[in-house]
C-alpha positions, 0 to 999 in steps of 0.5 A: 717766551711761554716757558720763562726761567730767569726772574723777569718783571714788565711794568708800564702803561698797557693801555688796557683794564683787565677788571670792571672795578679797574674804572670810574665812569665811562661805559661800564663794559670791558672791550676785546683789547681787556680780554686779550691782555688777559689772556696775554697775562694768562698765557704767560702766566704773569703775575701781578704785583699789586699796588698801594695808592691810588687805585687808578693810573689815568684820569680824565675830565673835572666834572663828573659827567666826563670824568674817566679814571682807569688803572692802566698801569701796572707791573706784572712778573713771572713766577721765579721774579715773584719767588726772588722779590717777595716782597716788591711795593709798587707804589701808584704815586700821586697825579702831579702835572700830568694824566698818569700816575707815576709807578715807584717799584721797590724790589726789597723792603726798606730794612729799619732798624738791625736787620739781625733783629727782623722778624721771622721769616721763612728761607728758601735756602732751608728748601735745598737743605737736606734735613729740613723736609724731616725736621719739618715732619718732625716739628709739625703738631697735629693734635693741636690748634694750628696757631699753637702749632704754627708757633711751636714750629717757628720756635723750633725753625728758628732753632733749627736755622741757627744750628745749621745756617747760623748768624749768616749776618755775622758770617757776612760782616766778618767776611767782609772785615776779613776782605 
């Protein structure tokens, strides 16, 4: 499992904090099973894919004297699922009737409006283009300030996408029509 090639995602209650700051009341020490959850993620090298929310999973106790909550929770990928969704949400949903936090994970952003007219993002299939690697040479300033840079090579990116890929969105939805 240490040489993990196809995109793979492994979420759920792993019983374990991995951080100190990953708990509210209790002791405040991490015990083995933390570090080697760790080291299980390390060796593996997973990643974690964040949350918005909350940021505990579990609760326990009303009254401030006993009164534990820990992120026990979480979604972790290896690195080719990171690079195919890249720009996954999971959401810590609210504690409803029970001690855990339910998990919502969303691979692909909610697309809002023409999907033709989102903003600029970089794609992976420029990496496999033969003349990309030259044109980024090419396109890269120096001599200037790296926002000023930055927006000159975007401008000439996504000049560059439209004359070698095109309106992949219009190829699609013709090809589509045409089936």
């Amino acid at each position: 499992m240490r040489n993990i090639s196809e995109p793979m995602i492994i979420g759920g209650d792993f019983n374990t904090i991995l951080w100190l700051d990953e708990r509210a009341g209790g002791n405040g020490c991490l015990f083995t099973d933390s570090l080697e959850f760790g080291a299980w993620i390390d060796n593996l090298s997973l990643i974690d894919m964040g949350f918005k929310g909350s940021k505990f999973t579990w609760k326990r106790g009303c009254e401030e004297r006993n009164f534990v909550a820990k992120r026990l929770d979480r979604v972790l990928c290896c690195a080719n699922g990171r690079l195919k969704w890249q720009e996954p949400t999971c959401t810590h949903s609210p504690f409803l009737s029970s001690d855990y936090a339910p998990l919502f994970l969303q691979l692909c952003p909610v697309v809002k409006g023409d999907p033709r007219r989102r903003p600029f993002w970089f794609e992976a299939a420029w990496l496999k283009h033969e003349s990309f690697k030259d044109h980024l040479d090419a396109s890269w300033k120096n001599d200037i300030s790296t926002p000023e840079a930055l927006h000159i090579l975007w401008v000439k990116l996504k000049r560059w996408n439209a004359e070698v890929f095109g309106d992949v969105q219009r190829k699609k939805d013709k090809t589509v029509e045409e089936l």
